[in-house]
C-alpha positions in Angstrom: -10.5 -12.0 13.8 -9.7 -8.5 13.1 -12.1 -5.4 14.4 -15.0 -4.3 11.7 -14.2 -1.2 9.9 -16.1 1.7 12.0 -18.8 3.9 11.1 -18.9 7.2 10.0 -21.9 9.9 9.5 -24.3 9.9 6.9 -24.7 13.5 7.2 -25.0 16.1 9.6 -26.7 16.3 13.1 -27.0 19.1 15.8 -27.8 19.1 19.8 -28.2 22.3 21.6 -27.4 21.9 25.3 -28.4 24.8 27.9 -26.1 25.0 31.2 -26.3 27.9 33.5 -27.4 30.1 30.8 -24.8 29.3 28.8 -26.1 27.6 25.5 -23.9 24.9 23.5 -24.7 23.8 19.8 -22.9 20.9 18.6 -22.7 20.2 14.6 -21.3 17.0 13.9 -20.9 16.0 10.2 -19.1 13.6 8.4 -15.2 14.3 7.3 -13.3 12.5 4.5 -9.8 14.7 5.0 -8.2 17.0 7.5 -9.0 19.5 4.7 -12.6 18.7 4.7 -12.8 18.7 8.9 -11.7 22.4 8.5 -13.7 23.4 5.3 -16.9 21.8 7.2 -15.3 24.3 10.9 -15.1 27.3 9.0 -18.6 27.1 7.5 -20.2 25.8 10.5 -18.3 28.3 13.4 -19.9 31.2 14.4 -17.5 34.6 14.4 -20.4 35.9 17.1 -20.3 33.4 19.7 -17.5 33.0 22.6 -16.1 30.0 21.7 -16.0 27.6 18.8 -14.2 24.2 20.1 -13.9 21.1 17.6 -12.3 18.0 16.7 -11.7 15.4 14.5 -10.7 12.2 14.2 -9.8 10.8 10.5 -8.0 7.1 10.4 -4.8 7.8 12.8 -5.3 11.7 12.0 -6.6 13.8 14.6 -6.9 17.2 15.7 -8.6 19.2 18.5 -9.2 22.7 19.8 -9.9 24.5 22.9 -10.6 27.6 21.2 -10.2 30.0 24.1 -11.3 28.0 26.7 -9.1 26.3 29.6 -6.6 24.0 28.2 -8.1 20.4 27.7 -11.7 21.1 28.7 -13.3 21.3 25.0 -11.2 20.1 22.6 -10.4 16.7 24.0 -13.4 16.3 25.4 -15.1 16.4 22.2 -12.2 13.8 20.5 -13.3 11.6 23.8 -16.7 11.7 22.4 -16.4 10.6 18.9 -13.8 8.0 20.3 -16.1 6.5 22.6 -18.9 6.5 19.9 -16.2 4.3 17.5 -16.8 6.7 14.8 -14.4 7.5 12.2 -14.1 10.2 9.1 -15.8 12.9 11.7 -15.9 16.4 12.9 -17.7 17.7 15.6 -17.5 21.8 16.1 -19.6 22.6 19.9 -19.9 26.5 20.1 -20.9 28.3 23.1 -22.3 31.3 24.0 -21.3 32.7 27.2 -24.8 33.2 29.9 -22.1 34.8 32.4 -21.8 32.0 35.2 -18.5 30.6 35.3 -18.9 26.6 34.5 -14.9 25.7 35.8 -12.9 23.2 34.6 -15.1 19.9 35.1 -18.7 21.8 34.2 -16.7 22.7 30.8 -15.5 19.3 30.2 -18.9 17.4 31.2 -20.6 20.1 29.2 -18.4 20.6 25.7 -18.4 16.2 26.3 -21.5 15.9 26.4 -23.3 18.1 24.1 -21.3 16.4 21.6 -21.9 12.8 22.7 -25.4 13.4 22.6 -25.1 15.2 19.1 -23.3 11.5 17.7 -25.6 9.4 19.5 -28.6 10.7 17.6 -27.0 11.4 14.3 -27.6 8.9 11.1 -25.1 6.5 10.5 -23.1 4.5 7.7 -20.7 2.0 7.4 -17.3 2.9 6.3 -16.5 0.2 3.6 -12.8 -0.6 3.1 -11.9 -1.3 -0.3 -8.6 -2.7 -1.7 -7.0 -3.1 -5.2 -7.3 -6.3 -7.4 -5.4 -7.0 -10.7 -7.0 -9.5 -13.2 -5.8 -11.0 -16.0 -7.8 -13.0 -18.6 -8.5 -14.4 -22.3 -10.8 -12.2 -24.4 -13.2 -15.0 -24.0 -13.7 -14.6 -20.5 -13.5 -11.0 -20.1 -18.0 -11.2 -19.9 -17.7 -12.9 -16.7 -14.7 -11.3 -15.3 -17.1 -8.0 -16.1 -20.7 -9.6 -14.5 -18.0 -10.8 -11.2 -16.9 -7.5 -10.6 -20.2 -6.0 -10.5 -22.1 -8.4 -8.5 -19.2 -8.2 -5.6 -19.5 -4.3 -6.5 -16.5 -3.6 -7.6 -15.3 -1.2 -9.3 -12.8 -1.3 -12.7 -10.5 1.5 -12.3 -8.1 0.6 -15.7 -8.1 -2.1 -18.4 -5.4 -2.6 -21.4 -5.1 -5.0 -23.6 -2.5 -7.3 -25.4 -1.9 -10.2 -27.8 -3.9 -12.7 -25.1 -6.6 -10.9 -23.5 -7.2 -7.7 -21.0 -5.6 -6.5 -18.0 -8.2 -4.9 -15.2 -7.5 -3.2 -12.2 -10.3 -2.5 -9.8 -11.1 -1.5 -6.4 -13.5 -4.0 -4.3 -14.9 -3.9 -1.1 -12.5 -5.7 1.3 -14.5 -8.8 2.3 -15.7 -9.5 -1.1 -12.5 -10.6 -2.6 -12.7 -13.9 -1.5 -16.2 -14.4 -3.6 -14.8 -12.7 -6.5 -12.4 -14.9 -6.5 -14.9 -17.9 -6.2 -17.1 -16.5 -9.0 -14.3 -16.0 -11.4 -12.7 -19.8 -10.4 -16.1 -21.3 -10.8 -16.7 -19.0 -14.0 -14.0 -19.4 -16.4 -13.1 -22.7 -14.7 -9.7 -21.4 -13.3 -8.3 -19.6 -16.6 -8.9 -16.0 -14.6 -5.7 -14.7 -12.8 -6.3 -12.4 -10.0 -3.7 -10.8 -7.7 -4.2 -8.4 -4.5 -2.5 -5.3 -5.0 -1.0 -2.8 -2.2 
């Protein structure tokens, strides 16, 4: 049985950690695109503070940065943390002020790590619903129900043409709704429907 789809954010949280006088704010927020992660880091960053590390993590797509600090103590940590949360479509920027005591290598880690766990544990939620393409063909006759189907396994028509028979629909629905659209529209037009899964 293949793994649900993960979640994502539902909109943005913030945790503000305090170590040895040196203050963290994570900002996590949800990310559709790599071009997104960094439109949401450059509004979020702060030119004043020390350090600004992030990361993302978007599908397979993933990015990280140290920003200044030791090599692989705020950037990864911070990937770690929306990894271990199995959350999706996210960026999470943690920026630090220096308070002048020296964390090292392990107090960075632990801290940029867990200022932005805690920041995704809190934050709200959503599923991320996968959606895949459907062709349908049918008479004019039928094209009612083919219309109610779609909508009550919230799909979504995304083209329709026509010709000497009857229409042509594409539409994106939710992944694990096919199968009852395919059941409605069976049961509906008693098998005259055609209805293929596209790539």
């Amino acid at each position: 049985m293949p793994n649900p789809p993960p979640d994502t954010l539902a909109g943005r949280s913030t945790h503000v950690l305090e170590v040895k006088r040196s203050r963290f704010l994570a900002v996590a927020g949800p990310a559709d695109s790599p071009h997104s992660a960094l439109a949401l880091l450059a509004e979020v960053a702060d030119p004043t503070a020390n350090h600004n590390c992030w990361a993302y993590r978007i599908g397979d797509d993933y990015r990280s940065s140290d920003d200044g600090e030791p090599s692989g103590t705020a950037g990864r940590p911070i990937l770690a943390a929306i990894d271990g949360q199995g959350l999706d479509r996210v960026l999470v920027v943690v920026t630090r002020w220096f308070g002048g005591i020296k964390l090292g290598a392990g107090g960075l880690v632990r801290a940029y790590g867990g200022a932005a766990a805690e920041c995704l544990r809190t934050a709200p939620r959503r599923p991320i619903v996968r959606y895949v393409r459907v062709r349908i063909a049918c008479d004019f006759p039928d094209s009612t129900e083919v219309h109610d189907a779609l909508a009550q396994c919230r799909g979504v028509k995304t083209s329709e043409r026509f010709d000497a028979t009857g229409a042509i629909l594409g539409a994106r629905v939710p992944e694990g709704s096919v199968p009852a659209l395919k059941n409605r529209l069976r049961d509906a037009t008693r098998g005259r429907v055609r209805i293929d899964d596209q790539d």
